[in-house]
N, C-alpha and C positions, 0 to 999 in steps of 0.2 A: 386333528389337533383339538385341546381344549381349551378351553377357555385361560386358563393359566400358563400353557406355553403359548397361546398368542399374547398375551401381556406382557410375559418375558422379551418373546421377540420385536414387542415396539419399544419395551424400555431400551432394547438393544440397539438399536435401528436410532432411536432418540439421543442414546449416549454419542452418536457415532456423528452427529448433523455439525455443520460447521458454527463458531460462534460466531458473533455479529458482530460488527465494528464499525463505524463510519469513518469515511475518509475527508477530509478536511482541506481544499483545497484555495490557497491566497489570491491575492488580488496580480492580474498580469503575470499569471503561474505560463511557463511555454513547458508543455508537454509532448515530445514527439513519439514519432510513429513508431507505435511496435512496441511502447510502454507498459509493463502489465503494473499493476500498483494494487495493491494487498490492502487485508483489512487494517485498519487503524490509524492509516498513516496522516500525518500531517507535514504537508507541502506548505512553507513559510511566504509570502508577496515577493513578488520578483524574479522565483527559483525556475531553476533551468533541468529538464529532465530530459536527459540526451535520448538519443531514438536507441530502441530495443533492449532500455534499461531494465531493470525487475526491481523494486522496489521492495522490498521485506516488510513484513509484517510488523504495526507499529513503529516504525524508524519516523524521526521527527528530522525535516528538511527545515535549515535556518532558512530566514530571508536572503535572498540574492545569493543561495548558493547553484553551483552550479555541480550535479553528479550525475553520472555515468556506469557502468557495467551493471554484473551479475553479481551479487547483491552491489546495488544503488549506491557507489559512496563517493565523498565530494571530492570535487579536483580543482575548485578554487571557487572564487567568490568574484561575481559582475564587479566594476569601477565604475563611477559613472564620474563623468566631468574629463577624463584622459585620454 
């Protein structure tokens, strides 16, 4: 190889890398077992993330909601005082 298809193949290699994202996780977040949670997401104070949920990429969790499945979507929201 020369020099120019080795620079092709890391442009290629570099196109291909995953991007970056931080995840952002509230205050008294319960996350259970088995959770995988992706880049971007942001989990709101309170929120409930059921066991062996998948959480997608960028999805924003309210506060005090409570979600479940494949992809992550909510199925109600905490009461507190009842």
């Amino acid at each position: 190889m020369n020099k120019i298809e080795v620079e092709n193949l890391q442009k290629q290699w570099l196109a291909k890398q995953p991007v970056k994202a931080p995840v952002f996780v509230g205050k008294d977040v319960i996350i259970d077992v088995g959770v995988i949670v992706n880049k971007g997401v942001r989990i709101g104070d309170g929120a409930i993330v059921g066991a062996s949920s998948v959480v997608a990429p960028y999805t924003i969790i309210p506060e005090n909601a409570m979600v479940l499945g494949n992809p992550a979507k909510i199925v109600g929201y905490k009461k507190w005082g009842s």
